[in-house]
C-alpha positions, 0 to 999 in steps of 0.5 A: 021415276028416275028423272023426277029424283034427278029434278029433286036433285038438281033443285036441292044442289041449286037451293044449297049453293045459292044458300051458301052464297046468301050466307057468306055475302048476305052475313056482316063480318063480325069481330070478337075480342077475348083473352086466351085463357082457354085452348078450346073456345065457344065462339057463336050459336051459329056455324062458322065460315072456315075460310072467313076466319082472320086471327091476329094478337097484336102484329102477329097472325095466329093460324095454328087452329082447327074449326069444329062447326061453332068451336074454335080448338088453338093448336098447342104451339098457339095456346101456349105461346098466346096463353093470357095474350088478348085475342082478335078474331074476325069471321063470317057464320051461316045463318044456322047452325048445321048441327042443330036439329030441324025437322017436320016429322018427330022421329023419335016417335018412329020405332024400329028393331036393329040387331046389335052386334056388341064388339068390346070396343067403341069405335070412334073414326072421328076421335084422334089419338088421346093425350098422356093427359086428356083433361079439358084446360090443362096443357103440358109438354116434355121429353122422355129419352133414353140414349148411349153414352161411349168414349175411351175413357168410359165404359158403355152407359144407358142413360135415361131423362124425363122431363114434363112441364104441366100448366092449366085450369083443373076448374072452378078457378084451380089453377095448376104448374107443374114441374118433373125432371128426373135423370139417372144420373146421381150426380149435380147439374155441371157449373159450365153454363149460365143456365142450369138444368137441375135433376130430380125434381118435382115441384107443383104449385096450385092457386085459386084467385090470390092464394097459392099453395107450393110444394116439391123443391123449390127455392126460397128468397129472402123477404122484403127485409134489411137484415134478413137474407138468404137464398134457400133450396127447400124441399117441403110446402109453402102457403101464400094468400093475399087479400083486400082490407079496404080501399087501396090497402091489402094484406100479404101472408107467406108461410113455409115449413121444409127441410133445407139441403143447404148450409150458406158459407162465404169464403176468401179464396188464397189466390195464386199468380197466374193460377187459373185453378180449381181452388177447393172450397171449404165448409164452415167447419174446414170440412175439405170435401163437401157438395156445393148445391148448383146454382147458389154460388155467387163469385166476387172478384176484385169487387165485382159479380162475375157470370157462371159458364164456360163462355164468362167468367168461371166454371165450377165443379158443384160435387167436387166443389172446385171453381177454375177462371176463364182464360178472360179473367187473368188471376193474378197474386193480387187478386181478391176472391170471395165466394158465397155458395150453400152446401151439404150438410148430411151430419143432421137433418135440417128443417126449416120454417118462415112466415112472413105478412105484409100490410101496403097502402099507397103511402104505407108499407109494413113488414114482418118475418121470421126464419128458424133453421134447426138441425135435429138432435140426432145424426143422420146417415152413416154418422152415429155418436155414442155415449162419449160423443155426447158428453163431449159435445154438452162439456164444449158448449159453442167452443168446436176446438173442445168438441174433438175426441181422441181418435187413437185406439188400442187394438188387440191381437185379433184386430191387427190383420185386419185389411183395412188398418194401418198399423202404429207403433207408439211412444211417449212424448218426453215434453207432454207424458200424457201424448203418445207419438205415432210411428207406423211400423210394418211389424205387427208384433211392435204395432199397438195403435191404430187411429183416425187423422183429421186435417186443422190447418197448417202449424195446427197439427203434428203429422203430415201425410208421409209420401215416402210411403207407397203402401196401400193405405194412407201413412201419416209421419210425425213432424214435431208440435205445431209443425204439421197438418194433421192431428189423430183426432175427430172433430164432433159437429154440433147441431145448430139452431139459428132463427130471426125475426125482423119487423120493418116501416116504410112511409112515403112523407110526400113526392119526393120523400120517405122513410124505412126503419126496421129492428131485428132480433136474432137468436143463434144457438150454435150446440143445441145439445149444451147449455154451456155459453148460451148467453150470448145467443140473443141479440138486437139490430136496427136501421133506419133510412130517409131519403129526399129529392128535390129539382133545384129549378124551374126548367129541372135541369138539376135535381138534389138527392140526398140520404141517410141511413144508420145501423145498429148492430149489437155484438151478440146479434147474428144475421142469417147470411150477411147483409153487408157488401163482401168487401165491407171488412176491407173498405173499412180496414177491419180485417184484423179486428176478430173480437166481438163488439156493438157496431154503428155505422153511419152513412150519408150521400149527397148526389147533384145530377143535371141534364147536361150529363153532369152528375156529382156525388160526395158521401160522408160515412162513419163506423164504430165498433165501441173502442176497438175500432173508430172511423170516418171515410169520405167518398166523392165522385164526378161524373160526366157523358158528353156527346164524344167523351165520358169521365168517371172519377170516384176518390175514397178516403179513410182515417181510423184508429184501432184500440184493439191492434194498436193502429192509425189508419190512412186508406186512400182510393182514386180510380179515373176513367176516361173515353173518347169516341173516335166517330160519330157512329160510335164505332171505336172509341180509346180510354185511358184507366187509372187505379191507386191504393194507398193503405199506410198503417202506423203504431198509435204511440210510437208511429213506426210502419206497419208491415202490412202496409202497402200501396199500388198505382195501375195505369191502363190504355185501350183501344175498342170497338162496339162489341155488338157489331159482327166484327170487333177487336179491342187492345188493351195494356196495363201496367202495375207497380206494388209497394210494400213497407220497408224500414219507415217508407214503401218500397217498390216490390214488383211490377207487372205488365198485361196485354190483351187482345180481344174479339170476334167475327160473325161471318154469317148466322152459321158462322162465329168466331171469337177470340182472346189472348192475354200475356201477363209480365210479374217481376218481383223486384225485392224478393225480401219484401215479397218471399214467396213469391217468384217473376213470373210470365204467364199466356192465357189464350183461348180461340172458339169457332162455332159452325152450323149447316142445315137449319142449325141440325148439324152444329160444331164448337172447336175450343182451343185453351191454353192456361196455367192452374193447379191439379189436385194430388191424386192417391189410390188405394186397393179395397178387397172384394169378392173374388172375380169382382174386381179389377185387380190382383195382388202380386202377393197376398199377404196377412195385411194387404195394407202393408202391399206395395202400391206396386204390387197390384196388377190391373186385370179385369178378365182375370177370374181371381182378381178381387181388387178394386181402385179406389181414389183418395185426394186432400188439399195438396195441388200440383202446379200445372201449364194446360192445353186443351182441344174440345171439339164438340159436334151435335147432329138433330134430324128433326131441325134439318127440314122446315114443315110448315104450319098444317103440313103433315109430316112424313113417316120417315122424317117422324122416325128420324126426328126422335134421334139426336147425337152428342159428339165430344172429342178433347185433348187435354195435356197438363204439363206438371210445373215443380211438384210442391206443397201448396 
């Protein structure tokens, strides 16, 4: 009996082999190619051979995956890095498929009884671990962390993050992203790194064939328009669909309604000589303390776009609102600063609707847009106007210095020992009856007054803040009309309204011709609660541009370019946010021409380029501002790449004449800069650069100089070497003479000298380190010409060493700083809370601790009667200081300190530790106060 199984045995084990092999030699290898769109994929009818399967996707081989019989699963580190990448899979198959029933007997016609013991719980020892998300097409990945934060300058903090990113197929051709980020923390992403990492976020967007719909915040950019810009952070939906209306033609439709989280501003920064910041940015309304959304700031300096981070150019404080420079980007008196950014406005809610379509053929392209922005009637938040408020802002129209209400305040008996008010005396003004005079006084019987202080700006107020004072509150001194900063007044902040609608042509004449017009209408209502001055809310614009090119000889060694382009712009039209370059105000002298009026401007360029590395440019251009402002500017440049040398020189003239401040204009431009490479390798080249301006401005009638003319020349060597190579240096020197209007002539007023030295030194993959130092010289040398200003030497230094061990699991940054800047002036005052709520106690409480001396409060936290808490006051004083800073940061992650190859399982151990990471910083900062001044 047992050596007929043992035959059968043996039989059926030689009849399976001798089948395996049949498959595996007997079996073409096929070949299949497909797009990944799908993690999990049918491949044959047949079983497939696993060790016959070969993946590729171009020049990379793909091995991350699992095969179950005729299904072939991609791992998620494959799918998601191939996803919509095209596919080649070679493999083998059995003849068969091992899943697929064969039999001679139909069981299913057998019947048996089986007692079944019911447990709850269906056991499945083939199934894995099910995902968060177990749905077939859709992949997702993130992070949930909770960690310790502790230093000596904070309290122990638990911080917790989420972060998931989802993108799939939900079926019948829904497709999915996904975007949750949440942190605990109620502050903005830190303006110190190129890149950003917002908070609180969701964003989701799904699609099907050629229509998308977006919801959650998102960003909106401006449209394909001339006039119409804008970058926008929105919370709401928008709707996009684009379709086919006959053969090369299609039609694109965008509509969006959400409530913005931003206002747009462009600011001219006051710079200081040798003043790295931070510089305070301001709202449109002069509101001194607003949040500034990440992200939107752009940063012009002298002309150019400078990079956000601590390793470029700039870093900056979004919830403050403070921007402080580099050590490598040297702020000088000189320098011209302007930045654009969009901040919080939490006075009214704002929403916001667009809608844009476009129509494109092969030679035809139109466009439509419209924006409305409006903010809502009705204050939002903890602002509330009454009454009096109201009437105020419908009697000032689009005037905001008549929307101002008196903040000063009669107060009773009962009301003066109150914990929060400072107290004034007041008394009539001799020159104006009707104004009352401020004296604080610490009698309580003589106190009468008491009132809100808002800062207008130097030479617009009365008062200053009166630092003598060391009280518990702010006190605010009279100085005399027009001699302070601050007024007793609320400035009442009108609901705006702003839309556009712009409609756009292009036209492509022939090969190497086209043509672009477009016409915009603007409407801005800047009181939606006033009638009063809306007729001038409306306003036209138009632009228009042909373009041609042609190759001059048969061999197109040359080639012609030419433009032209004019603009329209009628005096009461408003553009969302400027469309013209930051420095078109100065490029055209017009920084002095405050009043309204049409404008055309006309431009024109011709541009001769050849393969020899030859290209030269000459412009022609025109601006008028009806009669307050005429003028014509030429522009011409030559430029020049040899095999060694390379020349760029570029020339700017302009003659104006302006009606309006009475003034003839002569504005001339020259830059040159020249290379030569000192090897063929190109390793290390020297250049010369040459900078001029001369600006002289005259009376039309009697040609007398004008003050504000000025001119200077700088002139700069340098050494290099190409900085993409482990080591490089560069040496650099500059020097700057400045003239200034005296008498009928300029007059040298300063002169300033700057050396620079620069590099790096990539040791290894683990090793980097770079370095910069600048020394900058200003002498002023007629101080008559130059007042305010004082000779002054300045050193930014700064020295980065980054190392890194075990597969970059152990990192290390040591920074070392030094720079010259400005702190804002800090004042605190003491709020009462319950008692054993606070921090501190009063030495000795009196019937107003405002009147307390700043003194008189003693920091105790474990004292059960302390029933103070500090808090911070700033305005927009700084102080001078010369910085020195230490930063050593040190990043210790487990799960980068050993390799697991492709398929290995890892180990318990080495999975535990893996989910842990550390952040170490240690810094030194010393600010060294320089004169304590009033900036």
């Amino acid at each position: 009996m047992y050596w007929k199984i043992y035959l059968v045995s043996v039989w059926g084990l030689m009849f399976c082999t001798d089948l395996f092999g049949q498959a595996v030699s007997g079996t073409p290898l096929k070949k299949k190619m497909f797009r990944l769109t799908e993690c999990r994929l049918k491949i044959d009818e047949n079983t497939l051979i696993p060790n016959s399967i070969f993946i590729t996707s171009g020049s990379d081989t793909l091995t991350a995956y699992k095969i179950y019989n005729i299904i072939l699963v991609f791992e998620e580190a494959d799918c998601g890095l191939y996803r919509d990448s095209t596919i080649l899979m070679q493999y083998r198959t059995f003849s068969f498929n091992v899943e697929k029933p064969y039999f001679v007997i139909d069981s299913s016609l057998l019947t048996f009884k089986e007692k079944a013991l019911i447990t709850g719980y269906e056991y499945n020892p083939v199934s894995g671990k099910n995902n968060i998300i177990d749905a077939k097409g859709l992949d997702y990945r993130g992070s949930f962390s909770r960690g310790l934060s502790v230093g000596n300058s904070q309290s122990l903090v638990l911080n917790s993050n989420f972060d998931m990113q989802l993108i799939g197929d939900l079926g019948n051709g829904l497709k999915v992203v996904a975007a949750i980020s949440d942190e605990n923390l109620p502050i903005q992403a830190q303006g110190n790194t190129q890149q950003l990492q917002e908070f609180d976020k969701v964003f989701i967007q799904v699609s099907k064939d050629r229509t998308s719909v977006t919801a959650g915040d998102y960003e909106l950019r401006r449209p394909n328009s001339y006039f119409m810009n804008y970058f926008k952070k929105l919370k709401g939906v928008t709707l996009a669909s684009t379709f086919n209306t006959g053969k090369n033609t299609e039609v694109f439709t965008k509509g969006s309604f959400a409530i913005s989280r931003g206002k747009f501003a462009r600011q001219t920064v006051p710079t200081k000589e040798g003043n790295q910041g931070p510089y305070r940015l301001i709202g449109n309304n002069g509101e001194r303390f607003i949040i500034v959304l990440a992200g939107t700031e752009k940063v012009f300096f002298n002309g150019l776009l400078l990079t956000r981070g601590y390793d470029y150019d700039y870093i900056i404080d979004y919830n403050r609102a403070e921007i402080t420079f580099s050590p490598t980007r040297v702020v000088a008196r000189d320098s011209r600063v302007i930045i654009e950014f969009e901040y919080t406005d939490i006075s009214y809610l704002r929403s916001l609707y667009a809608a844009q379509s476009e129509y494109k053929s092969d030679r035809w392209r139109v466009n439509f847009n419209f924006y409305s922005e409006q903010d809502s009637k009705t204050t939002t938040g903890d602002i509330q106007l009454d009454s009096l408020d109201i009437k105020i802002l419908e009697e000032s129209g689009d005037d905001l210095s008549k929307s101002v209400r008196n903040s000063l305040r009669v107060i009773g008996e009962s009301e003066k020992k109150e914990a929060t008010r400072i107290l004034y005396k007041g008394i009539s003004d001799p020159l104006d009856p009707g104004n009352i005079i401020l004296y604080f006084t610490e009698n309580i019987d003589s106190a009468k007054y008491t009132a809100v202080f808002s800062e207008v700006g130097a030479g617009k107020g009365d008062y200053i803040i009166d630092n003598t004072k060391s009280k518990n509150a702010r006190v605010y001194l009279y100085v005399g009309k027009n001699m302070g900063t601050y007024l007793p007044v609320i400035q009442l902040i009108p609901p705006e309204q702003k839309q556009l609608i712009t409609l756009n042509g292009f036209y492509k004449l022939g090969n190497n011709s086209d043509v672009f017009a477009e016409i915009g209408l603007s409407n801005l209502d800047k009181n939606r609660r006033s009638a009063i001055n809306n007729e001038d809310n409306t306003g036209l614009s138009s632009h228009i541009a042909l373009s041609h090119s042609m190759k001059l000889d048969s061999l197109s060694k040359w080639t012609l370019k030419g433009n032209i382009k004019h603009e329209f712009v009628q005096k009461n039209f408003n553009a969302l946010n400027p469309f013209r370059a930051p420095e078109f105000i100065r490029d055209w002298n017009i920084d002095q021409i405050v009043a309204k009026a049409d404008e055309s401007l006309l431009l024109s360029n011709i541009n001769l380029t050849g393969k020899s590395g030859i290209s030269l440019d000459y412009g022609y251009n025109r601006f008028d501002k009806a009669t307050l402002y005429n003028g014509a500017k030429h522009d011409a440049s030559v430029k020049y790449q040899g095999n060694r040398v390379e020349l760029r020189a570029f020339t700017n003239y302009l003659t104006s004449k302006s009606g309006f401040n009475d003034q003839n204009t002569t504005f001339i431009r020259p830059n040159m800069t020249f290379l030569y490479q000192l090897d063929k390798k190109n390793n290390w080249k020297v250049g010369a650069e040459y900078d001029a301006e001369s600006n002289v401005l005259h009376s039309i009638n009697t040609d007398t100089l004008k003050s504000k003319s000025y001119s200077f020349q700088t002139a700069k060597w340098f050494i290099t070497n190409d900085f993409n190579k482990d080591f490089a240096i560069k040496l650099a020197y500059s020097n700057r003479n400045d003239f200034f209007a005296k008498e009928k002539d300029l007059s040298k007023a300063s002169n300033a000298k700057e050396i620079e030295l620069a590099g790096k030194w990539l040791y290894s993959t683990n090793s980097d380190l770079s370095w910069s130092l600048i020394g900058r010289d200003l002498k002023i040398i007629d101080a008559e010409l130059l007042p305010t200003d004082r000779s002054k030497k300045t050193i930014l230094g700064r020295l980065d060493y980054t190392f890194a061990a075990i597969n970059q699991g152990i990192k290390s940054t040591t920074s070392y700083n030094t720079n010259s800047g400005q702190e804002p002036k800090i004042e605190y005052i003491f709020q009462k809370v319950e008692i054993g709520q606070g921090d501190y106690f009063l030495i000795s409480e009196s019937e107003n601790p405002n009147l307390s001396n700043i003194q008189d409060f003693r920091y105790d936290p474990t004292n059960p009667l302390s029933n103070y808490i500090r808090l911070t006051l700033t305005n927009n004083e700084f102080i001078r200081t010369n910085n020195l800073e230490i930063n050593q940061n040190l990043t210790i992650d487990p799960s980068k300190f050993i390799k697991i190859k492709e398929g290995k399982k890892r180990s318990k151990t080495y999975t535990f530790f893996s989910r842990f990471s550390s952040l170490s910083n240690f810094r030194i900062t010393k600010n060294k106060w320089r004169i304590p001044q009033r900036l």
